[in-house]
N, C-alpha and C positions, 0 to 999 in steps of 0.2 A: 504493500500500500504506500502510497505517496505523502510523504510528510509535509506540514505546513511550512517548515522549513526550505523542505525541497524546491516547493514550488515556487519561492521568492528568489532563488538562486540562478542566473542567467544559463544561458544553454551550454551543459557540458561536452558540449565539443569546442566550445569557444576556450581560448585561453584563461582569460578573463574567470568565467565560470568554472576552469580548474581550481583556477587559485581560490576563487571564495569560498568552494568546496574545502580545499585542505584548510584553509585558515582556520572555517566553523569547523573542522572537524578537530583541528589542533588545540579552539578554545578550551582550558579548563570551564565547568559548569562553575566554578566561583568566582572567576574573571573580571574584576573593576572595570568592565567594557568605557564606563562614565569618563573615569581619570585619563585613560586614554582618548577619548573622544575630546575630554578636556586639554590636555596635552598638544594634541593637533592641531588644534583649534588656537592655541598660543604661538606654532611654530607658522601656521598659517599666517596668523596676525605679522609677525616677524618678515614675512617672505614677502606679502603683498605691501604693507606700509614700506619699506626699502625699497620697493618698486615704484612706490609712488612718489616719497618725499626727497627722492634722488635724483634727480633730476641731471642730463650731460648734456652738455652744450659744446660745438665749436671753435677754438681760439683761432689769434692769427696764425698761428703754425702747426696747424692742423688738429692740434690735441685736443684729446676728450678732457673735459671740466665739470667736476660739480658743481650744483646751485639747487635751492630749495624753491619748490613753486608755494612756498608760505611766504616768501620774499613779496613778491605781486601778490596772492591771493590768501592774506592774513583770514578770512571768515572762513576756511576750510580748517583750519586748528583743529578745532573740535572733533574732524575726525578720526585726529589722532589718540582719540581719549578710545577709542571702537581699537585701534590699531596697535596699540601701545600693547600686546599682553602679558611684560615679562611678568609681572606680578604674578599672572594667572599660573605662569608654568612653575615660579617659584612656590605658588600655596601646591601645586600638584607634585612639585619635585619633594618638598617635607611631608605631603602625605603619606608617598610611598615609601620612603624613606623610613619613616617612624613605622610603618608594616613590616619594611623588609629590613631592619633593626631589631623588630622585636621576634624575630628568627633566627637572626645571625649565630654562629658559634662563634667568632668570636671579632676584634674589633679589626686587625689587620687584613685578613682576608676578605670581609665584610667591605674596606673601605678601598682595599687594592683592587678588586672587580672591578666597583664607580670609577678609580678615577682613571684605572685604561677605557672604559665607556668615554669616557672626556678626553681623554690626551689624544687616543690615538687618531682619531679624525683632525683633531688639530694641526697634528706632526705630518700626517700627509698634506693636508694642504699647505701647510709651510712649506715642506720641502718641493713637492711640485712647483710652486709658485719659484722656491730659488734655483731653479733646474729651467722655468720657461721663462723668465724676466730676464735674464741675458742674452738667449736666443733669438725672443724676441725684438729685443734692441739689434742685434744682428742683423733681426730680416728689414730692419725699418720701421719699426714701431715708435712713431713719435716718444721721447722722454717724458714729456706730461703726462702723456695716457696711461702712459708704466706708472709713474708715481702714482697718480687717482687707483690705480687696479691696487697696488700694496696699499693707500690708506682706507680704500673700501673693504677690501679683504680685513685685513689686518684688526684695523678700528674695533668693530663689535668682536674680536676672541677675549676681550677685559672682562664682558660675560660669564666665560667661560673661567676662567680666573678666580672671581667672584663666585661663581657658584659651586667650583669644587671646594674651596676653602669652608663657605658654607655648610656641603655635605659633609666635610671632616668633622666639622661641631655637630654631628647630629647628634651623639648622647648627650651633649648639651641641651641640644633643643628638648627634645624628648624630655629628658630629668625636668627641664624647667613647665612643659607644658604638662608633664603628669601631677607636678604639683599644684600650675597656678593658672592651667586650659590657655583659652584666647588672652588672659591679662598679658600671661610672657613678655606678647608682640609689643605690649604698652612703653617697657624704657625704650626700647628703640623709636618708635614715634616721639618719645619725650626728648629725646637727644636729639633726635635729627631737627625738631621741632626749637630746641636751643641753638642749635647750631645757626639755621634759619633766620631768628633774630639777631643773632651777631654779625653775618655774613650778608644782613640786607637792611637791616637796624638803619638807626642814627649815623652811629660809629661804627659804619662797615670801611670806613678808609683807614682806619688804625687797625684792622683785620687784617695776620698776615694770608696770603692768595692760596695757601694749603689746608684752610682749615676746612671749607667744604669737604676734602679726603675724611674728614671724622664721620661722615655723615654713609659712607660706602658699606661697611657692615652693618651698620642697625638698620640703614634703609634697607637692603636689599634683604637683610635678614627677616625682616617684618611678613611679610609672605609666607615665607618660608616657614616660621614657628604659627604662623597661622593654617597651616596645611596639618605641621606635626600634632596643634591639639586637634585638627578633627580627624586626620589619623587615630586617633586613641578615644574619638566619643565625646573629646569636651566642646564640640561645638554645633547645636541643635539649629531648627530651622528659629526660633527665633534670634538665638543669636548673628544667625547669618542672616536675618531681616534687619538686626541692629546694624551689623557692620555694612548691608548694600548704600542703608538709608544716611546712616553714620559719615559714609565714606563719602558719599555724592554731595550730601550737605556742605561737608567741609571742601571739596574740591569746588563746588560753585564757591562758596565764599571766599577761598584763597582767591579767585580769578576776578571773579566781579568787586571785592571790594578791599582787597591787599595786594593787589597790584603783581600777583603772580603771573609769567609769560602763559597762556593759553593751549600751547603749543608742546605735546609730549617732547617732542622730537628737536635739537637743536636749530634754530634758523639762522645763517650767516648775518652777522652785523645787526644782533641783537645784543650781545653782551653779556645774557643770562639765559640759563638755559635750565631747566626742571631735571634733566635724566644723566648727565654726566659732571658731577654725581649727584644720587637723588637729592629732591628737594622735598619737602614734607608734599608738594600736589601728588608726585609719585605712590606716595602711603594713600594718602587719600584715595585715588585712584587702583589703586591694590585693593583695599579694604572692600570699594565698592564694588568689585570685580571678584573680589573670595568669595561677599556673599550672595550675589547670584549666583557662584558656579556653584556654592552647596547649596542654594535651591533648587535649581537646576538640575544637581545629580540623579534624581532617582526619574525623571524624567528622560532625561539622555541615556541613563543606560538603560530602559525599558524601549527607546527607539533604537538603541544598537542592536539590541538584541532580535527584534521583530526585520529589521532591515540587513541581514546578511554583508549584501553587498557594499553597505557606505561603512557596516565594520571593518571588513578587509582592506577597505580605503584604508580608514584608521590604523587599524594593527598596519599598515604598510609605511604610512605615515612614522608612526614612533619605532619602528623596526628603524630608521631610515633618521632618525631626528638631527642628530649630532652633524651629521651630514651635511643633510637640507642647511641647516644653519652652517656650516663651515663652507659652501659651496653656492651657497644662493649669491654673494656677491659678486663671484667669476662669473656666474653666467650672466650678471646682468652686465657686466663687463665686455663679456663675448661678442652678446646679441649687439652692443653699441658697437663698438671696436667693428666687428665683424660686417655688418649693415654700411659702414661709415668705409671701409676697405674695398666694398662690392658696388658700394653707391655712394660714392663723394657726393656731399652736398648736406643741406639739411634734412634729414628726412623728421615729417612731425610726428609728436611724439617719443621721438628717440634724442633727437640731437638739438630740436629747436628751445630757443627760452620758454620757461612756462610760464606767461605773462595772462592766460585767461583757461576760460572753460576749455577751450577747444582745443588747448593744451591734453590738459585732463582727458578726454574723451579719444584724444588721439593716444595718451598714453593704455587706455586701457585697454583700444582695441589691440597693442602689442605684446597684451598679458599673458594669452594662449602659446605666443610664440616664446616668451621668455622661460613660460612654465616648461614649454618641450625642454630647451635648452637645459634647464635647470633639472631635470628627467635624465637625461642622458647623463651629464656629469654623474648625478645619484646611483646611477645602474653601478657605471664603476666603480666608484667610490664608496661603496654600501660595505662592499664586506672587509673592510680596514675597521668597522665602528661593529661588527655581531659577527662572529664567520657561524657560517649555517651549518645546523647539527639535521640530525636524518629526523625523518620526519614532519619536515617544514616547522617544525615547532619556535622554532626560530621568530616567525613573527607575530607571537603572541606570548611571548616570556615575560615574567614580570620583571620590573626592574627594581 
């Protein structure tokens, strides 16, 4: 007889419909389908806002340039607040963590698996990159373009930095949020929230220029210990109704009436910038994004579970994560570079300034192609970050 299951699964003779087969068939029936759909959904964010607030222009000697289309079109901010979701993947990276913590045997082994999950994607694309950035130069590759591809590349692995150090403190997190749940996250708000007033006060000109660096572990950690207590139960739906409401209140208020920049994302020739390193709107914006995702949860992973095919999405997605992040900059690199190689000139949406809408609109019908792009690196690139064990099981391991 034909299961309910069955019949949601695309035609197996198609590839596609293989794969969804093994995936469901690999899932554990205990499976956090949720935190992975959650997961994806932050590297998602990750992939498409870089695509959009990067914008590459033209110079006079031929090089690719960055520039921000928040530069001309300051009323799109906002949608950086949708786009922004390190937050989300740090409340999901202390979720798992605090699970697969409270399993471990013991702390070395436990934290040496994590952080080759993180090094190792890194270390190839570093060294590919010092293996093709001279050749490049060789074959004619303007010098600016080179420099823009290493600071694009390059720029977001502080990330990565940040959030292994993080994962080393997880019996911290844990110990702290067994004892005192969602408060944990609270000094680090308070800190960064001092920090904040000193660094934009009165007397932010007698501030030496490093003190924002205070603000790098308690901000980014704030997510994170908000993941660990509900990892462990201490954070129900009303509190994650307190922190959605909590969160959004305080981010409007930083913006509309303390004079905070609007703008997740850095913009050229602004001066201040909310995310490197966080600034307390970043917390805010965490907060209000932890708690819809644990609203959220029981609803997502009841559609993962009914939808087969957009879960092998998923499980393909975080099989692939480290990646996707270590590699989504090359290829946005490529498609520019490449397009600009084949077809000197401006083409829109790739190379021109993004001075209006039809910027925007040009850049997204090039999203399909940048995503292939960014596909292909992935294929290669994939098994330096999981090598595949029999069974396919591989893309649904917990991490």
């Amino acid at each position: 007889m034909t299961t309910l299951t069955e019949t949601r699964l695309e035609p197996r003779s198609s590839v596609w419909g293989r794969f969804v087969a093994k995936v469901e068939a690999g899932t554990p029936p205990d499976r956090d389908r949720a935190i992975d759909g959650l997961r994806a959904l932050a590297i998602l964010g990750v992939v498409v806002g870089h695509f959009l607030v990067m914008a590459q222009t033209v110079d006079s000697g031929h090089a690719l340039r960055v520039t921000s289309p928040l530069i001309h079109l300051p009323a799109f901010a906002p949608v950086s607040w949708v786009l922004q979701m390190l937050g989300l993947f740090f409340l999901v990276g202390g979720y798992s963590a605090a699970k697969s913590w409270a399993r471990a045997d013991d702390y070395r082994t436990w934290v040496g698996r994590r952080m080759v999950r993180l090094v190792r994607p890194v270390a190839v694309v570093v060294a590919v990159l010092s293996i093709a950035i001279p050749l490049l130069r060789l074959a004619g590759v303007p010098a600016g373009t080179l420099r823009t591809t290493v600071v694009l590349v390059v720029q977001p692995l502080w990330f990565i930095g940040i959030y292994a150090v993080i994962t080393a403190l997880t019996p911290v997190a844990v110990a702290m949020t067994r004892r005192l749940g969602a408060w944990a996250a609270v000094p680090g708000l308070v800190v960064v929230a001092g920090v904040d007033v000193l660094r934009y006060g009165p007397w932010h000109d007698a501030m030496p220029g490093w003190l924002g660096l205070v603000n790098l572990l308690p901000g980014w950690s704030f997510a994170y210990l908000l993941g660990a207590a509900w990892g462990q139960g201490r954070i129900g739906r009303r509190g994650a109704t307190l922190l959605a409401a909590g969160g959004g209140a305080l981010l409007l208020l930083l913006v509309l009436r303390l004079g905070y920049p609007a703008s997740m994302v850095g913009v050229p020739g602004t001066g201040r910038t909310n995310a490197h390193p966080p600034s307390l709107l970043v917390l805010a914006l965490a907060a209000c994004q932890s708690g819809l995702a644990i609203l959220a949860h029981d609803r997502l992973g009841a559609l993962l579970r009914r939808r087969p095919g957009l879960w092998a999405a998923v499980a393909l997605a975080n099989l692939s994560a480290m990646t996707i992040f270590c590699w989504h900059q090359v290829a946005l690199m490529t498609l520019s570079g490449g397009a600009l190689a084949l077809a000197p000139g401006e083409l829109p949406g790739l190379h021109n300034a993004p001075v209006d809408l039809g910027w925007v609109l040009d850049r997204l019908a090039w999203l399909p192609v940048y995503v292939t792009v960014l596909a292909g690196y992935v294929l290669v690139a994939r098994r330096f970050e999981s090598p595949v064990r029999k069974g396919g099981r591989r893309a649904v391991r917990a991490r």
